[in-house]
N, C-alpha and C positions, 0 to 999 in steps of 0.2 A: 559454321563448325563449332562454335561455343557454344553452341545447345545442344550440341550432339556431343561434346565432350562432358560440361554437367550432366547430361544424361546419364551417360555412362557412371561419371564419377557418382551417382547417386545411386546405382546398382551398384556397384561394388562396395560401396559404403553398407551399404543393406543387406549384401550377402550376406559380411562376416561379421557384422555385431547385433544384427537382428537373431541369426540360431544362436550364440554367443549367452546372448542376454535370457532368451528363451530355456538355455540349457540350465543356467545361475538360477530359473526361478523368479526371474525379475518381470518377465513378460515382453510381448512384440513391439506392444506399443512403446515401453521404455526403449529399447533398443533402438526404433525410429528415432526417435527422439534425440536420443547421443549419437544416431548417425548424424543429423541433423546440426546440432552442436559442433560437430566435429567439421563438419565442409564448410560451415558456414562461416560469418564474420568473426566468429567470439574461438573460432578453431582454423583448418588452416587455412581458410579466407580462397574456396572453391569458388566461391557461390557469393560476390559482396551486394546481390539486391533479390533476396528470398521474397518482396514480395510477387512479384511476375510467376514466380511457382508457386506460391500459394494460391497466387488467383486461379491456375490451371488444376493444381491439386486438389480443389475445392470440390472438385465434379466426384470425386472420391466419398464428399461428405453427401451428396446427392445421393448416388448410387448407392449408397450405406444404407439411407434412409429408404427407398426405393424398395429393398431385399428385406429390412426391417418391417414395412406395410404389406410386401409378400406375406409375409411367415404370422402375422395378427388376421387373422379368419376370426372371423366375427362369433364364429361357433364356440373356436378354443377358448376366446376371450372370456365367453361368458361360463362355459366349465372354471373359469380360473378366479373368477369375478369376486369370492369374497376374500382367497388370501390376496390376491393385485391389489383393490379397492383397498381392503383393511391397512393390511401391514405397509403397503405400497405408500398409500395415504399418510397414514402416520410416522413413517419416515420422511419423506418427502417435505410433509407441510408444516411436521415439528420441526426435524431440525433444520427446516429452510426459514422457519421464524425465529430462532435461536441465530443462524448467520447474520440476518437479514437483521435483530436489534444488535448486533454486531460490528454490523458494518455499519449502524445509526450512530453509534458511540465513534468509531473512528472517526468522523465527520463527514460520511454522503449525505445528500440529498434522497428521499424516499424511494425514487424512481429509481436511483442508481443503487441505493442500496438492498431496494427487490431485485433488480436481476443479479446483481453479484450473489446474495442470499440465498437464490434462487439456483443459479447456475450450479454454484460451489457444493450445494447441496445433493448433485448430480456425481453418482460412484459411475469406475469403471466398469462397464459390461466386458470391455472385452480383457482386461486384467481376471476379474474375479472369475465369471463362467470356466474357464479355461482352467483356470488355478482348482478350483475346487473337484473339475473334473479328473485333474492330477493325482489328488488328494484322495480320490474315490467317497467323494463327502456331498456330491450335487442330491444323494438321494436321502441323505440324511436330513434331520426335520431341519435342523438350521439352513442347509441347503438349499430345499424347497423352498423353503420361506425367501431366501434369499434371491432367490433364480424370481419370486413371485414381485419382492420389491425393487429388483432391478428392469421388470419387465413394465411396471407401472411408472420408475423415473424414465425410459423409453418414450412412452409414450404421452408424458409430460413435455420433452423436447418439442414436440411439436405444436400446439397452444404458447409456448414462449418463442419459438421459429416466429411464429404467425404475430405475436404482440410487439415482437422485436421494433420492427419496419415502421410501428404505429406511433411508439412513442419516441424514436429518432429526432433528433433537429432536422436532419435532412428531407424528413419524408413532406414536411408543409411544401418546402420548397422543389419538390419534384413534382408539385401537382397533383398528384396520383388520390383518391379521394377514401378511405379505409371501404368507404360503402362499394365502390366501385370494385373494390378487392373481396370483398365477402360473397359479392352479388358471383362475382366469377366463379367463388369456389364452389356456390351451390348449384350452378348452372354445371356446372365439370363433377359433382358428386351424382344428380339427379341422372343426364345422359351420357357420364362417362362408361359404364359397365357394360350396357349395349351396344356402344360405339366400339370399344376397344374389344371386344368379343368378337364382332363382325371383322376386325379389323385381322386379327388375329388367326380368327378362322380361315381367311384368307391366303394366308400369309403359308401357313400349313400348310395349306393343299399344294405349293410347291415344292416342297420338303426339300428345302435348303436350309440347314444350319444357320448359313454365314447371313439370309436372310431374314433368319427370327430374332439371332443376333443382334442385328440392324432395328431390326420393330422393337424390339426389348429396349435396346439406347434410345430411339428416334420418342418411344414412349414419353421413357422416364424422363428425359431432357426436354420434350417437347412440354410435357405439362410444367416441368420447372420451369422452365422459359414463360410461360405463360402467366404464372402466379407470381413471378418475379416482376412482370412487366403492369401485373394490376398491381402491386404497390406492398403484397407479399415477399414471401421467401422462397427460394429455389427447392432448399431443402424439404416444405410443405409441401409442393408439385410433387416432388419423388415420392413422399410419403401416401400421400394421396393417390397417385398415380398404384403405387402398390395393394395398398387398401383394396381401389376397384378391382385389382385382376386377383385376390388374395384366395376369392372362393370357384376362380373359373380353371378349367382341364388342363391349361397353362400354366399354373403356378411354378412347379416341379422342373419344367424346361426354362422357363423365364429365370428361375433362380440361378440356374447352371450357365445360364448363358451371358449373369450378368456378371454373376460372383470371380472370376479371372479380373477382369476390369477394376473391376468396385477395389477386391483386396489390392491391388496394385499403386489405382488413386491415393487408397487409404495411407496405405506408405507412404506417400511423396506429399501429403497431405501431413503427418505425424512430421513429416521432417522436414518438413517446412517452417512449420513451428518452432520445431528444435532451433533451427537457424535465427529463428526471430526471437528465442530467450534471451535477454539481456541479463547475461554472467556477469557482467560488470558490477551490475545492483549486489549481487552476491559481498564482492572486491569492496564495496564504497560504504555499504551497508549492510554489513553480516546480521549484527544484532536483528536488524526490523525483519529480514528476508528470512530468518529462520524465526524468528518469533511467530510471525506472521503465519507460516508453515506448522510449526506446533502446536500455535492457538486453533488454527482451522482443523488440522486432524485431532484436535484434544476435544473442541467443539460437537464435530461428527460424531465423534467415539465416544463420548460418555453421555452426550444428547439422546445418542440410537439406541443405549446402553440402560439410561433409565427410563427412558419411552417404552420400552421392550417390557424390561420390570414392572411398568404401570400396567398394563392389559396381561399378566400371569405369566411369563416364560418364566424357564429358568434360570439360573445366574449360569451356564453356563451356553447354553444358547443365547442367552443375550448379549454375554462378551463375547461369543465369536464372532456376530452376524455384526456386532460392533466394530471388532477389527477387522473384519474382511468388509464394511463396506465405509470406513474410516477417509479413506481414500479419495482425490477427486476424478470426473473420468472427463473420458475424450471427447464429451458431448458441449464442455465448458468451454477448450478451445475453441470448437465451433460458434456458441454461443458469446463469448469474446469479440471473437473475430467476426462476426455479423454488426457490434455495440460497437466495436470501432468504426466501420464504413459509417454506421446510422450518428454518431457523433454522440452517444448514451453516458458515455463513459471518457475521463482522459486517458488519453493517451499512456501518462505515466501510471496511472493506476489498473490498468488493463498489462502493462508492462508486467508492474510487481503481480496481481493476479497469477499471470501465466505462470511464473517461475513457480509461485508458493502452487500451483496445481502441479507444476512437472515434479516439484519438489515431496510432494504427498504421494503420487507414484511412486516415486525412488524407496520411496520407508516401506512402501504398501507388505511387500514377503517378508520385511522384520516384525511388523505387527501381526501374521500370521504364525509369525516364529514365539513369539513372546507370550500369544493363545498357545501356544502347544508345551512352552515350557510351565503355564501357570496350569494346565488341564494336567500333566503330568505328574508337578506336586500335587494337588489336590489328589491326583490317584493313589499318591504313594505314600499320603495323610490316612484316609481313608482306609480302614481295613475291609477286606471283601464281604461282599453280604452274603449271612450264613446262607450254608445249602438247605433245601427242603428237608423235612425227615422222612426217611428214604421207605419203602415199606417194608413189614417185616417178613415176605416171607422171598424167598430167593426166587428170582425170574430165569425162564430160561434163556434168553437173550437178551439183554445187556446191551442197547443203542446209548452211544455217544454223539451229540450232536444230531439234533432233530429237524434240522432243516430242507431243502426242498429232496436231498436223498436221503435221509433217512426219515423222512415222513411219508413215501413211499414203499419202502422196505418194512415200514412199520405198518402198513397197512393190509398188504398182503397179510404177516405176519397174522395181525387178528383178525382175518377171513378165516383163515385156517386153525383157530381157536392156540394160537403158541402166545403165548404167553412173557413177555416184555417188558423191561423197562427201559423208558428213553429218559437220558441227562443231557441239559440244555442250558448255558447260560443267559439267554436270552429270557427274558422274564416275560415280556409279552406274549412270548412266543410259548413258551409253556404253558401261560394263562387261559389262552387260545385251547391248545390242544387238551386241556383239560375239561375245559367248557362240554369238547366232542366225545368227551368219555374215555379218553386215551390215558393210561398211567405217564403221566411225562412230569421230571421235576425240576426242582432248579440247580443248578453246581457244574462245577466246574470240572470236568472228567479229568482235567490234566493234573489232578490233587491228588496226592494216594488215599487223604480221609475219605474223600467224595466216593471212590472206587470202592473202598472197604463198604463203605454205608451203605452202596447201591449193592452190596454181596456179590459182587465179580466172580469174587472166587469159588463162586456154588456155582457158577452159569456153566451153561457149556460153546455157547458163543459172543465172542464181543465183538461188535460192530463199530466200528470208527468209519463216522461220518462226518466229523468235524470237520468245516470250511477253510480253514484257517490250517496255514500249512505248519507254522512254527508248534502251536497246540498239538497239532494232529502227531507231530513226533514223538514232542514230549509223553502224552496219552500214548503214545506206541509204545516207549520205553519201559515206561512203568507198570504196563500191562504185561507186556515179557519179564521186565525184570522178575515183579511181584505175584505174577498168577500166570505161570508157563503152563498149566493144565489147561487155559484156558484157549481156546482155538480162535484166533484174531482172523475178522473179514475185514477190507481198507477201505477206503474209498480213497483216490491216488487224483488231486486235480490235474496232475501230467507227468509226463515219463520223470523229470529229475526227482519229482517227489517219492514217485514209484522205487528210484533206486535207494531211496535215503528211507524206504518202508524195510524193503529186501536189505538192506544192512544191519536191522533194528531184529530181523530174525520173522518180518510177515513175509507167509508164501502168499495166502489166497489176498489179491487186492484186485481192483478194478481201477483202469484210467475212466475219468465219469462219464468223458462223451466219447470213449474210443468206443462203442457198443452202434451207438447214436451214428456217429460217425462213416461204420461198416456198410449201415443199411440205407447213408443217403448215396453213398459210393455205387450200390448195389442201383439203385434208382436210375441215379444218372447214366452207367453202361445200360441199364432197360430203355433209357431215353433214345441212347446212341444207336441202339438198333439190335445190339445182342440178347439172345436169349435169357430169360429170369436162369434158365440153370447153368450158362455160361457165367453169367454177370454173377450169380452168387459163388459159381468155383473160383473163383478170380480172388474175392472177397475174402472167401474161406481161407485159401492157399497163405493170402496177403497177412492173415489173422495168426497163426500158427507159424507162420515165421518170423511175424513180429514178437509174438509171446519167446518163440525160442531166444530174438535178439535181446529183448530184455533181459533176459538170465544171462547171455554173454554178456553182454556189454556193462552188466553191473560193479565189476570189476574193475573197466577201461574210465567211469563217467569224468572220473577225477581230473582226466586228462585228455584234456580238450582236443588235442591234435590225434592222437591215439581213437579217439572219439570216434572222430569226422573219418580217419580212414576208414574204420568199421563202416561206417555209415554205408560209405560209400562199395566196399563190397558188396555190404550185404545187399545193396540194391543190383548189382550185375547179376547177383546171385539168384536174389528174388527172380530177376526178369528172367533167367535163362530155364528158372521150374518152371515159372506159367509158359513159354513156350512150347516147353516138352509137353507138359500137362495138357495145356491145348489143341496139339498135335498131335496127340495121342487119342485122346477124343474125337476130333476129328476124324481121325482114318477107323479107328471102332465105329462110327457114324456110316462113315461109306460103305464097309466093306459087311454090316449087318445086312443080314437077308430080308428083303420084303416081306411084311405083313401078309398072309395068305389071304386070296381075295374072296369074293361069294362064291358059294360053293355052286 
């Protein structure tokens, strides 16, 4: 019954401070973490021998790695092969040589102070990817770049999984021979692909879930088990085991069917840990534990920071991709905790490690905070870069914001020889369409200078396509305010936007993919089995009542509850036209007289 009560008490600890923590900013993995702290000996002493859950948890770091050799297709890798290799490298093996004379100076021995070096030099995957996607920043160059250096310390874990075992104390005395362990793994890369294909394929033609499920686990744990037992690592088996199945019809269901499991271990794995921080070192030794902590993310941060600067980035991409990958990550617990069994490392020194890692997480969203406060002065240092000079003779349409809809709209436009100018803050992005012959220039539409320059006030239509919903207002304003002759088209990324256009005094707007929208609606009734002129009256009806709600409900948006009744009439509403409508149709269908036949 006491493993069924820690169970639980470990669920509930992970419900409420894992979303908690996730909500703050701080990430999953912290949250585990302080659940972890929190049951454990150092909090309210649930749980007094974390390790027997760790050993279980562990199968977590498996299956991690397992879903990780899924998702490396040999193909993608090599599409990604110079930024991974480049930037990957050079983070990785600078400031892992920078740790590494580091930890020489503290007083390790070489062996201990490469894998600490080494380890430490390993950032969060699953803190950063996740953050940045928040951020809407993964597609931006620092981004990229970043998603490409973390995918290269990835697969760095693996080569130090594998050397862990080797230089152990422990490993002379298991017997276990390193050649005996390499021999294996080439034996299980050469006939693994076609074994587990056959294996798989099989397994398929029963079409049970719960037994591909079963082949999925029985895989990944059979080859950890196996590399584990030649004198390797478990975690290498998973990896490997993924690798082979990474290019076969498989991939896609293996990942769904392990990914419940894997996320699950991973928890009880984070918070296992948590439980084995020793807070006390905090209590007995503040100075060294936060030293240690600052010195390591000061390390990372301004190591990655003029590495960056030496091969041409900017000082601004090189301090973000600095404080966002400053951080230590979840790969070093693992890697820890492999140097403890092997006997790599002491005990107390693996102690302090972990903390100053859990401790580098905890800061990780202030250092992304402290980039955004130093990018923001620098913007509001900075005066805006002048706009283009605008041309001289007046166009008659007038685009704002030239991006994927109004470079469209722009195009039509010079089939038909109309005549246009497009304003675009995006510099590239102007540079581009100029290349193509298109008048596009650089400024800022939301300026009344920019507007004047661009001669608004001769046009006869202005086009707001701006992305950006704050901008797109502003530029609403100031074109009403300052050129009411001028006839405004919108572009509305969604209904609330749409009302805060209709406030500003636009009639004609468009929501962007309510059009889009209409005609996949249309489709899928085509799918269902109704006729193209059913499924389009349907559409039609649905179109025309919407557009009417909008004008009503512009009024109500302010107020949410006010809102949602409308809503909801107007749906009884809607549903009771299209049955008339359709019912009325119908019975003109019947009650038409037959076609006359051959004469």
């Amino acid at each position: 019954m006491q493993s069924v009560a820690t169970f639980a008490a470990l669920l509930v600890v992970a419900v409420f401070l894992v979303p908690f923590f996730k909500r703050a900013g701080l990430g999953t993995v912290l949250g585990y973490l302080a659940a972890g702290v929190l049951i454990g000996p150092w909090g309210l002493r649930v749980v007094h021998d974390p390790a027997n859950l760790l050993h279980t948890a562990e199968l977590g770091v498996v299956l991690l790695l397992f879903i990780i050799g899924l998702e490396l297709q040999p193909s993608r890798l090599w599409a990604l092969r110079k930024p991974v290799i480049g930037l990957g490298g050079l983070q990785f093996f600078g400031v892992g040589a920078l740790l590494i004379g580091a930890a020489r100076l503290l007083g390790l021995g070489w062996a201990e102070a490469i894998l600490a070096g080494l380890a430490l030099a390993l950032s969060s995957t699953a803190f950063v990817l996740p953050t940045l996607a928040e951020r809407r920043e993964l597609h931006s160059r620092y981004g990229r770049e970043t998603f490409a250096i973390l995918l290269f310390q990835d697969l760095m874990v693996i080569p130090l999984l594998a050397l862990l075992p080797l230089l152990g104390a422990k490993s002379a005395d298991e017997g276990v021979s390193p050649v005996i362990g390499l021999a294996v793994l080439a034996v299980v890369v050469v006939i693994g692909r076609p074994v587990l294909d056959i294996v798989f394929r099989h397994v398929s033609r029963i079409d049970s879930r719960e037994m591909f499920t079963a082949a999925a686990l029985a895989t990944a744990l059979g080859l950890a088990l196996l590399l584990e037992a030649s004198g390797l690592s478990m975690s290498l088996g998973a990896f490997v085991a993924g690798v082979l199945l990474s290019d076969s019809d498989f991939r896609h269901e293996l990942e769904g069917s392990i990914a419940p499991f894997q996320g699950l271990l991973m928890g009880f794995f984070f918070i296992a840990v948590g439980m084995g921080i020793n807070l006390g070192m905090i209590l007995e030794h503040p100075i060294e534990v936060m030293g240690l902590t600052v010195g390591l993310v000061a390390i990372k941060g301004f190591g990655l920071y003029a590495l960056r600067r030496l091969v041409g980035a900017s000082a601004k991409v090189s301090r973000m991709q600095a404080l966002a990958l400053a951080q230590c990550g979840e790969f070093a617990f693992v890697l820890f905790g492999v140097a403890r069994k092997s006997a790599i490392l002491p005990t107390d020194v693996i102690e302090q490690l972990v903390l100053a890692v859990a401790l580098s997480m905890a800061i990780a969203p202030l250092l992304l905070i402290v980039g955004d406060r130093i990018n923001a002065k620098e913007a509001a240092a900075q005066p805006e870069p002048q706009a283009d000079e605008m041309p001289h003779e007046a166009s008659t349409v007038v685009i704002a914001g030239f991006g994927r809809v109004g470079q469209i709209i722009g195009r039509v436009l010079r089939l038909r020889g109309v005549r246009f100018t497009a304003l675009d803050k995006n510099r590239e992005e102007v540079d581009t369409m100029r290349r193509f012959g298109i008048n596009a220039y650089y400024g800022n539409a939301a300026h009344l200078a920019v507007l004047d320059a661009a001669r608004v006030g001769e046009a006869k239509i202005f086009v707001l396509a701006i992305d950006d919903i704050e901008t797109s207002l502003r530029c609403a304003e100031l074109v009403r305010k300052h050129f009411p002759q001028v006839q405004v088209v919108a572009r509305a990324r969604d209904r609330f936007h749409a009302y805060r256009l209709m406030d500003l005094g636009v009639v004609l707007l468009m929501r962007e993919t309510f059009k889009s929208s209409l005609d996949m609606t249309c489709m899928i009734f085509e799918a269902l089995g109704k006729s193209p002129a059913s499924a389009r009256q349907i559409v039609d009806r649905f179109a025309i009542h919407d557009h009417e709600l909008l004008k009503r409900e512009q009024a109500l948006y302010h107020d949410e509850s006010q809102l949602i009744q409308s809503a909801k009439e107007a749906h009884e509403e809607l549903a009771a036209l299209l049955e008339e409508e359709l019912s009325a149709t119908a019975a003109q269908t019947e009650i038409a007289p037959p076609p006359p036949g051959p004469a």
